[in-house]
C-alpha positions as CSV (number, residue, x, y, z in Angstrom):
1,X,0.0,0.0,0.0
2,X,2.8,2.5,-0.5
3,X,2.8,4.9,-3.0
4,X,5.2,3.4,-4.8
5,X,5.6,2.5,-8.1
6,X,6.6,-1.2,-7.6
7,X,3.5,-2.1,-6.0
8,X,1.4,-2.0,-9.2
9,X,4.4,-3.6,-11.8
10,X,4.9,-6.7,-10.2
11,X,5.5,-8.9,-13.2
12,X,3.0,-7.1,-15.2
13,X,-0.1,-7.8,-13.2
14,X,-2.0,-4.8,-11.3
15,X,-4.3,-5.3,-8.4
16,X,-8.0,-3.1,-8.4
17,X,-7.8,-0.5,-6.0
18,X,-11.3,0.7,-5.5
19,X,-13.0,3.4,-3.8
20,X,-9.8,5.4,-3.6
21,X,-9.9,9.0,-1.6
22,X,-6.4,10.8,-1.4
23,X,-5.1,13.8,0.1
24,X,-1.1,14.4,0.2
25,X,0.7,17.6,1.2
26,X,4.2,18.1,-0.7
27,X,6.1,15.3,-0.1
28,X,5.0,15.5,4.3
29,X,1.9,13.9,4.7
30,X,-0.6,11.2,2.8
31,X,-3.6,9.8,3.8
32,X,-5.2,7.3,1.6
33,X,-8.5,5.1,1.5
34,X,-10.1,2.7,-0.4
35,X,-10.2,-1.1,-1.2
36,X,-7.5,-3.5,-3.1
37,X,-8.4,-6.4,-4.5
38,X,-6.6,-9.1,-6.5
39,X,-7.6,-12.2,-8.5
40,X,-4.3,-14.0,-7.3
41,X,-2.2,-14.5,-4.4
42,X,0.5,-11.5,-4.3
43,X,3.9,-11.5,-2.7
44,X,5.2,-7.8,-3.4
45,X,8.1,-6.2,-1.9
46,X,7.6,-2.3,-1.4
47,X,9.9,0.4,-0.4
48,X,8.6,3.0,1.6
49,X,10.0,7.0,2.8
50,X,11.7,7.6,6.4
51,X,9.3,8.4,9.4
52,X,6.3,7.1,10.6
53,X,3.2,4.7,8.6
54,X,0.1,3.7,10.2
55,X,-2.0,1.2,8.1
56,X,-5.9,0.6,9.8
57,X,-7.0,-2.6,7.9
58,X,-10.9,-2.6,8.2
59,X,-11.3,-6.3,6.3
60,X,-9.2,-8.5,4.5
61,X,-5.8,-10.0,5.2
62,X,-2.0,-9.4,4.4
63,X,1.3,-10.1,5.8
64,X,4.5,-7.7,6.6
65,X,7.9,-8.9,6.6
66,X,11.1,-7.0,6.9
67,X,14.4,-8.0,5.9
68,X,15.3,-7.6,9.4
69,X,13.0,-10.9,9.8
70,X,10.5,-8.9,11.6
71,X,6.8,-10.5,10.5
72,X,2.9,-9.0,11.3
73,X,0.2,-11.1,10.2
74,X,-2.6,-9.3,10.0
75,X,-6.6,-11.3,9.4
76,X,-9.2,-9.0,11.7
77,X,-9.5,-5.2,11.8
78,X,-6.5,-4.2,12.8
79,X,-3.7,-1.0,13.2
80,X,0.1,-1.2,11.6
81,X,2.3,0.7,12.7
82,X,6.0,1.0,11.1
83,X,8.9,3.3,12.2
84,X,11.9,3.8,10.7
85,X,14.7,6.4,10.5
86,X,15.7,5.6,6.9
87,X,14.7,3.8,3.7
88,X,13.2,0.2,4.0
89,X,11.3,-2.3,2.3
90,X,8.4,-5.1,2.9
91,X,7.4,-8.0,2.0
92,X,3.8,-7.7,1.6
93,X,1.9,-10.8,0.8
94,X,-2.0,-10.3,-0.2
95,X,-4.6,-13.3,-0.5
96,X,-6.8,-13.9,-3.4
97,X,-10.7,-12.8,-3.4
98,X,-10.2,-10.8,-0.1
99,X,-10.9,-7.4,-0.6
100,X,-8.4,-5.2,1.8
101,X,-10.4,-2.2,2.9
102,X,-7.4,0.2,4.3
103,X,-6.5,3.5,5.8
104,X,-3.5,4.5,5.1
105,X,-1.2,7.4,6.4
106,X,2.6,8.1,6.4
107,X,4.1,11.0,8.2
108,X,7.8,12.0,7.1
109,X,10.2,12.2,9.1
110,X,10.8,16.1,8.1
111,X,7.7,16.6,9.1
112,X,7.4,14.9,12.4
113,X,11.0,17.0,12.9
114,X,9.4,20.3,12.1
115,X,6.3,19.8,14.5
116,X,8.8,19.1,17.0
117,X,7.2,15.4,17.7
118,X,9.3,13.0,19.5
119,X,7.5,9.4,19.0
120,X,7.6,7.1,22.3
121,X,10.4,5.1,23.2
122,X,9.0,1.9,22.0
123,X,9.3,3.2,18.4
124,X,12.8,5.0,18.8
125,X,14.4,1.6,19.9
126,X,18.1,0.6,18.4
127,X,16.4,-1.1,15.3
128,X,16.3,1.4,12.2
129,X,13.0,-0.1,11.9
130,X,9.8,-1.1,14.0
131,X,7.0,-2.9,13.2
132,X,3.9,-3.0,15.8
133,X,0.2,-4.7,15.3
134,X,-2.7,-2.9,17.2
135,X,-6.4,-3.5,17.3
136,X,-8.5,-1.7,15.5
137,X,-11.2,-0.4,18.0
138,X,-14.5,1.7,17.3
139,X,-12.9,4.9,17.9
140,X,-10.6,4.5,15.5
141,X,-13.0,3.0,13.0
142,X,-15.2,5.9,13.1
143,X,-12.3,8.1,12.4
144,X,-11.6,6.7,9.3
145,X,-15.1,6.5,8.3
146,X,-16.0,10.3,8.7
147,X,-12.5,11.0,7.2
148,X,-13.1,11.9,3.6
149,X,-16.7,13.0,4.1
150,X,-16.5,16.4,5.6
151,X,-17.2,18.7,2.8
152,X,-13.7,21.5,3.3
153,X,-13.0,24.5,1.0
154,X,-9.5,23.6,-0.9
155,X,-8.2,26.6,0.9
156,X,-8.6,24.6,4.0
157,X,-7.5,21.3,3.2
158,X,-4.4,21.3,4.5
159,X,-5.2,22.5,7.9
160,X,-8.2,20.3,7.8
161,X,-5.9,17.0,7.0
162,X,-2.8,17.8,8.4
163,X,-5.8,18.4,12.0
164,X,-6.6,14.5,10.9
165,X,-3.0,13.1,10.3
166,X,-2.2,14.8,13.7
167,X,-5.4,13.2,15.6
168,X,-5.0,9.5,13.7
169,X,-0.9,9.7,14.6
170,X,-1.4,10.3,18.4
171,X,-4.7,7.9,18.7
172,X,-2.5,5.2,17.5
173,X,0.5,6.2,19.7
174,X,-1.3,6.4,22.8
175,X,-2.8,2.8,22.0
176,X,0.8,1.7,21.5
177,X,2.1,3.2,24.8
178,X,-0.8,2.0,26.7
179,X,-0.4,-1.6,25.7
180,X,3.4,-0.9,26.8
181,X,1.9,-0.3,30.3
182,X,2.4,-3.5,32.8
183,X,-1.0,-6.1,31.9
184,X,-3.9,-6.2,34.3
185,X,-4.6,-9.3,36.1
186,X,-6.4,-11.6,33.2
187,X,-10.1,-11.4,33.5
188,X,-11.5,-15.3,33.9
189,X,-14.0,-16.8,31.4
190,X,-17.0,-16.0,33.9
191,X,-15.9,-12.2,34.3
192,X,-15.7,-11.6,30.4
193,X,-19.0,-13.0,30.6
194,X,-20.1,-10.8,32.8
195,X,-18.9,-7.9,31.3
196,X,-20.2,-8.7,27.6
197,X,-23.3,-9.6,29.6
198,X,-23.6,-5.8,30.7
199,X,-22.2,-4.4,27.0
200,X,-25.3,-5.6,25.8
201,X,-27.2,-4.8,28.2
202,X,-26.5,-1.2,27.7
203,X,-26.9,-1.4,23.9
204,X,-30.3,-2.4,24.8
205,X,-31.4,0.0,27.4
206,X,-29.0,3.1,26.1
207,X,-32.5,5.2,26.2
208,X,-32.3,4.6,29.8
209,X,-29.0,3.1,31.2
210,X,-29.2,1.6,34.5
211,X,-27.2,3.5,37.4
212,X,-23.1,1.3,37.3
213,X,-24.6,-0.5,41.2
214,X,-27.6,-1.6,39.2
215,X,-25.6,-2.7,36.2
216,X,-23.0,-4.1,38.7
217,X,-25.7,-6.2,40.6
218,X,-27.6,-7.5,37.4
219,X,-24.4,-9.2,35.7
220,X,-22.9,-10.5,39.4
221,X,-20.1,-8.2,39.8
222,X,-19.4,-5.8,42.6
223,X,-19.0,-1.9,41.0
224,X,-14.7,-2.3,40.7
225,X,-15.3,-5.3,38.7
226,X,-17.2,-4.2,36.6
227,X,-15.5,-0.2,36.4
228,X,-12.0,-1.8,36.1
229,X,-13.3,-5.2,33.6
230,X,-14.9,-2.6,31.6
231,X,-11.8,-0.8,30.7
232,X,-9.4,-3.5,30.4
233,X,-12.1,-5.5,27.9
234,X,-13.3,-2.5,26.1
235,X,-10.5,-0.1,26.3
236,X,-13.0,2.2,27.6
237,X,-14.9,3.1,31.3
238,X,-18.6,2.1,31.1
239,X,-20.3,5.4,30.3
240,X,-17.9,6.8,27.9
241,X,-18.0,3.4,25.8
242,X,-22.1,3.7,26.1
243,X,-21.6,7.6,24.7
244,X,-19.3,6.6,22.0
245,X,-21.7,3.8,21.2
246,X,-24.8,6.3,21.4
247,X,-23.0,8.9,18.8
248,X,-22.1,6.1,16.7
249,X,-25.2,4.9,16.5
250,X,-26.9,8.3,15.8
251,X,-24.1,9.1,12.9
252,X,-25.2,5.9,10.9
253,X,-28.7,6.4,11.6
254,X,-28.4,9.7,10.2
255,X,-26.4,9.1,7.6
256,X,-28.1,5.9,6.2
257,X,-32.1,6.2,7.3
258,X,-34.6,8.5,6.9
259,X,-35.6,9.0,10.7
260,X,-35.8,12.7,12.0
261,X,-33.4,14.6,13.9
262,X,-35.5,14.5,17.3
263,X,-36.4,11.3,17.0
264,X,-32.6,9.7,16.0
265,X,-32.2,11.7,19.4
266,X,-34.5,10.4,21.6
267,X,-33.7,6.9,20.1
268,X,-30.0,6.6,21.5
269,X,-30.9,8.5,24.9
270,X,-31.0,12.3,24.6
271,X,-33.1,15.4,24.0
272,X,-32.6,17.0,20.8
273,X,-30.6,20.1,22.1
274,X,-28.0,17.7,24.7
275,X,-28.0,15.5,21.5
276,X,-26.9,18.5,18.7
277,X,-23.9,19.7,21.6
278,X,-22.5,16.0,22.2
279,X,-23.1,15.4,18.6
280,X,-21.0,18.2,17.8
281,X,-18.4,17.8,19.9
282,X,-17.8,14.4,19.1
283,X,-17.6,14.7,14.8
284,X,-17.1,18.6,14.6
285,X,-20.7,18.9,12.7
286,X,-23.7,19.2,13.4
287,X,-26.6,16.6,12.9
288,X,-28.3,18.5,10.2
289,X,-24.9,18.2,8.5
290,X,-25.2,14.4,8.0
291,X,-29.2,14.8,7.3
292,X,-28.5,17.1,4.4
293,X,-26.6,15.0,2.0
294,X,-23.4,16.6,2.8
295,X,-21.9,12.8,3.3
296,X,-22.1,9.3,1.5
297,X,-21.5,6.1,3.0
């Protein structure tokens, strides 16, 4: 998925991509979307700039080697992340009549320099280059879905991306440093239970949550159970996941049915006026944005 021209001569044959969206500023900053697909098994060795590549895989497969002998396998909806302070190459293998929906961005490393960024430790290890696999979670995901749909004036595309690159770059990072943190006790079998148990019950009852005791008591966990399971299942406390979930919701009901403002409101737990400030705060539009045709899926 680099830009590269090697990726699309390999012995003559050139994969689809589909669906492609592209912004790039000078030679600093890309961010790319969009779908490859092949009718053969691939096994293509791309060369990619200095500084820092994040890859979010929303479906498919592929797999990363570097000549270093460092591998990522990557088969659910996952984050790449590569590092390096020069040059490098990968072997990237791609599977047959598996579509790869990606989202791609690379940051030079002249650009990270003049922003004054200085990437964690984990990535600014001896090695010239780092390879780590993250999961992709649903505030990532949505991310990438709203990120070629805002509407911007060409005058303000490279504040507007350059805002994105910024906010997709740190996301990732602070994913990465957190899984650096030392692991949590592992939940048992009956706790994960539990706390998937009390996911769905708030999917159900987001109109009207029950109060965290309540929840606690109804999937047999005391409240630090269920506070501290929560997090380490979800990588999110109880209430912020249900308000993530709840704006979620509302975007794709907006974007995709024909329901009303008020009632897409009401439907996922608030008034209309809490609903157009949380709303607003959360995609930097407002819901009559998305009801307007301003987006497509």
């Amino acid at each position: 998925m680099s830009q590269h021209s090697s990726f699309y001569s390999y012995i003559g044959y050139q994969p689809k991509h589909q669906q492609v969206e592209e912004y790039r500023f000078q030679d600093q900053i890309l961010l790319r979307q969009g779908v490859l697909e092949t009718t053969e098994d691939l096994q293509i060795e791309e060369t990619y700039q200095a500084g820092f590549n994040l890859v979010a895989v929303h479906s498919g497969s592929v797999i990363s080697e570097s000549v270093n002998g460092q591998k990522i396998e990557i088969a659910t909806p996952s984050i790449f992340i590569a590092n390096s302070v020069e040059r490098y190459s990968l072997l990237n293998q791609f599977k047959s009549g598996a579509p790869l929906r990606y989202t791609l961005l690379q940051l030079s490393s002249q650009w990270l320099e003049q922003q004054h960024i200085l990437l964690p430790p984990i990535l600014r290890q001896n090695q010239s280059l780092m390879l780590h696999h993250l999961t992709l979670d649903n505030t990532f995901l949505a991310l990438t879905m709203q990120l070629f749909q805002n509407p911007v004036h060409d005058s303000l595309k490279p504040l507007y991306y350059s805002g994105k690159a910024c906010e997709f770059a740190s996301l990732s990072l602070q994913y990465l440093c957190h899984e650096q943190e030392p692991a949590n006790r592992p939940l048992s079998q009956r706790e994960k239970n539990s706390l998937k148990q009390a996911k769905e019950i708030l999917i159900a009852e987001m109109e009207t949550p029950p109060k965290l005791e309540i929840l606690a008591t109804r999937v047999g966990l005391n409240t630090r159970k269920l506070t501290q399971g929560f997090r380490q299942l979800f990588g999110n406390s109880v209430y912020g996941w249900l308000q993530e979930y709840r704006l979620q919701t509302a975007y794709n009901m907006l974007l995709n049915e024909g329901e009303s403002i008020s009632s897409v409101a009401y439907y996922v737990g608030y008034t209309p006026a809490h609903f157009s400030v949380a709303f607003r705060k959360r995609f930097g539009i407002l819901p009559g944005d998305v009801r307007k045709g301003h987006f497509t899926p």
